[in-house]
N, C-alpha and C positions, 0 to 999 in steps of 0.2 A: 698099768702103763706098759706100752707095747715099744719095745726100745731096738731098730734095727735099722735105722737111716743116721747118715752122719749130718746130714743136712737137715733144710727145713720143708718139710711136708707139704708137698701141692696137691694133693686129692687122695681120697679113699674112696673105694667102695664095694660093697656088701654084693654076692652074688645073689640067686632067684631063692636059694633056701635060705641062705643066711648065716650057714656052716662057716664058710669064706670070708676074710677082708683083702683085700687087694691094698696095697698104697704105695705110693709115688713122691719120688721128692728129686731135690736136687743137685742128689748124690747119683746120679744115673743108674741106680738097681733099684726096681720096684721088688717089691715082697709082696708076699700071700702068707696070709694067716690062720691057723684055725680061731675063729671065734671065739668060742665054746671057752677054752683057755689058755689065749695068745699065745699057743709057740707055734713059731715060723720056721712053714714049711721050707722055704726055698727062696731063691731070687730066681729074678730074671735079665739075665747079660748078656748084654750085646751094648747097649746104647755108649756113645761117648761125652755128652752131654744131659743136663738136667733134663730130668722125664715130667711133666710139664702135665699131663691127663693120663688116663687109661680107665678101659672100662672092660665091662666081660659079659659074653655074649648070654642067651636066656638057660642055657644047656651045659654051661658053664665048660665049656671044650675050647674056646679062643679069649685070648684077650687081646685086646688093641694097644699101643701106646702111642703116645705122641712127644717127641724129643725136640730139646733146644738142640741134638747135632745135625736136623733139618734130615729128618724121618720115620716116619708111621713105622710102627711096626704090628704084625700078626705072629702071636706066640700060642703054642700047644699049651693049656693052661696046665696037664698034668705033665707033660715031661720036661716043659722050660725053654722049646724049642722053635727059634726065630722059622716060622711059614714063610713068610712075607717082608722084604724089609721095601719101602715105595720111598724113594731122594723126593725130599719137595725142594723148593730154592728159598724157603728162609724158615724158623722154628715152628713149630706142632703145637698148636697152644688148643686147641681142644679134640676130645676121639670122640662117637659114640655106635655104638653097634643099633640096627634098627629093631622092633621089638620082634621081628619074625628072626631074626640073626643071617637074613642072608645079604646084606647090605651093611655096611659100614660108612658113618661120616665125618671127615675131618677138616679143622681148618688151621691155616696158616698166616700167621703175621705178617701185619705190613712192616716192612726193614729190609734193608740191603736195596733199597729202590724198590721192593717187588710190593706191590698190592695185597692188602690179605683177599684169600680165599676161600670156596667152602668146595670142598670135592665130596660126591657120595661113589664109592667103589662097591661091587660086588665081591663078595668075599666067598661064598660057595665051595669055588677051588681055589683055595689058600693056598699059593706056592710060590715060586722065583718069576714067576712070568707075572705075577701082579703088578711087578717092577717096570716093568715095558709098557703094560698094558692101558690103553686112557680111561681113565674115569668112567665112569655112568654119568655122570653132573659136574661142571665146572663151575662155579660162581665167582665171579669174581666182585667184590666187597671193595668198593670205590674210597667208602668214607671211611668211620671209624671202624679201627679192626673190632674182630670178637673175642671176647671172653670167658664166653660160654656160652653153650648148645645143645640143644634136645632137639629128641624125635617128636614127632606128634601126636595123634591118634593116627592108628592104621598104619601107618608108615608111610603117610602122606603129603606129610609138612616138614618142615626143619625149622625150629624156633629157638632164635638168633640171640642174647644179651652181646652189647656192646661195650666198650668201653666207657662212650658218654653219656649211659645210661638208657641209649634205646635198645628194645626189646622187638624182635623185626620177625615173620612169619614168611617162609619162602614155601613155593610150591614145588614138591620134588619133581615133577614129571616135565617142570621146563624152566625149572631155576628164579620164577618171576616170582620177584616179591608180593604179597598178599594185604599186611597189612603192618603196620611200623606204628608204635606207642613212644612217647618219650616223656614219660613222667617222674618220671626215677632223674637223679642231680648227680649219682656216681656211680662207677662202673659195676657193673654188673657181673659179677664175682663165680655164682654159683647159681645153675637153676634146677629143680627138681619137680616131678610130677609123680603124685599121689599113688600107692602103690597097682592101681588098677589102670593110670595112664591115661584117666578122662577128666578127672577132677579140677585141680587146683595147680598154681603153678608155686612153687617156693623160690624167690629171689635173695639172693645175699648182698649185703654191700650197698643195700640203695636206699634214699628217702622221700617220698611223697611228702610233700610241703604241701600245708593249707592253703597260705597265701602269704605274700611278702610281710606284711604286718604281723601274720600269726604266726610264725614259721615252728616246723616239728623242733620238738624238745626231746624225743626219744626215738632211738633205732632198733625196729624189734623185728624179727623174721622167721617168719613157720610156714608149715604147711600140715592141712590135716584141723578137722574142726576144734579138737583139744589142743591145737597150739595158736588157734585164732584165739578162742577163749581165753589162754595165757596172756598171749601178746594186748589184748582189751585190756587186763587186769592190769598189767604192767604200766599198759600208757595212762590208766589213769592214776595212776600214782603220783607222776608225774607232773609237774610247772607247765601251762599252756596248753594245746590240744595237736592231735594227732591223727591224719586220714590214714586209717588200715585199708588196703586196696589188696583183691585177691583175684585171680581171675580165673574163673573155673566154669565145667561145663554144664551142659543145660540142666542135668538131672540135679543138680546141687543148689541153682541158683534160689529154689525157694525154701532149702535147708539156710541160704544166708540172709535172705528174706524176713523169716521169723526171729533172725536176730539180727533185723536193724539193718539190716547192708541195703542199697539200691543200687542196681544197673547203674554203672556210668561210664558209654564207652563199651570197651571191653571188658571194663572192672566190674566187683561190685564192692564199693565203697562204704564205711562207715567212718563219719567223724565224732571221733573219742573228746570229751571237753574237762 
């Protein structure tokens, strides 16, 4: 048990070895940890409000954050020290660095009147002039805000979870939505992709319902073939039945195939009885 936030924990995560844990809460000082065995390195100070995301780049030299005191920041991940601090006009509720690391993307809640948003910045030359400087991409985000966000493959897309459970695909090179899903009932908590970034996508927080008369009896969520296999076991354990939806890419789909999934959509679904 790794004990160094006074508050309560809004994200972790592991860098490209895995040496590293990063985590964030909403006590305004994220920590970095050794792995191996939890003693913590350091924090990182500056913020004045709850640190809400962060994440850290593939080379592990930046990390991002994103604050309720309504600003990004870029920090030297070995000496602790604020690159970059960028004012948005209302809280930071997701970061992510792209897989190449010279692009970063963050978004901002809807509150205070302001619309949420998704900006992508170059980060490259991380300095004081980031502050000034506009964006690579503005999006502005009409309906429900987001609550979580990835990159794509290639550094191509941005893939959106929302609050009211849609899952929304934008095009980085001119902001235009692609492709929007809403089959998930609650927000959309956490998303993660497979460690090679073509796979699978892993959603937190959400439940695909059969159908109104049959509706899920269990909330189970993986990613990764050995936690599809779990989550099956789990739900039939289970009172009633339950649609496992995964959405992953092309080299994978006849790995889900032989166990039972079909195309549906974007998904490939299996219904557990």
């Amino acid at each position: 048990m790794l004990q160094g936030h006074e508050r309560s924990i809004t994200q972790i995560k592991y860098n490209r070895e895995g040496d590293l844990l990063f985590s964030c809460a909403k006590d305004k000082k994220p920590n970095v940890w050794w792995s191996l065995n939890g003693e913590r390195l350091g924090t990182y100070n500056d913020h004045q409000g709850a640190v809400w995301s962060l994440d850290v780049d593939w080379c592990t030299s930046k990390l991002i954050t994103g604050s309720g005191d309504m600003t990004t920041k870029i920090w030297d991940v070995e000496y602790g020290k604020v690159l970059a601090s960028i004012p948005t006009k209302s809280s930071v509720r997701t970061t992510n660095f792209s897989y190449s690391g010279n692009q970063a993307a963050y978004t901002t809640d809807k509150a205070m009147g302001q619309n949420c948003e998704l900006f992508i910045i170059d980060v490259r030359t991380a300095d004081s002039s980031l502050s000034t400087q506009d964006p690579v991409l503005r999006v502005p985000i009409l309906q429900h805000k987001i609550t979580s966000m990835l990159w794509g493959a290639l550094d191509e897309t941005i893939i959106t979870g929302h609050e009211n459970g849609h899952i929304s695909l934008y095009d980085v090179r001119n902001g235009k939505q692609i492709n929007s899903v809403n089959d998930h009932t609650n927000s959309i908590n956490d998303m993660q992709l497979s460690k090679d970034g073509t796979i699978e996508l892993h959603v937190y927080g959400s439940v695909v319902p059969v159908n109104a008369r049959d509706p899920t009896k269990f909330q189970h969520q993986g990613f990764g073939m050995l936690l599809m296999e779990e989550a099956e076991r789990i739900a039939r354990d289970e009172h009633g039945s339950t649609k496992l939806a995964v959405i992953s890419g092309v080299g994978t789909r006849n790995y889900y195939r032989k166990m039972g999934y079909q195309l549906e959509g974007p998904y490939m679904t299996k219904l557990i009885v």
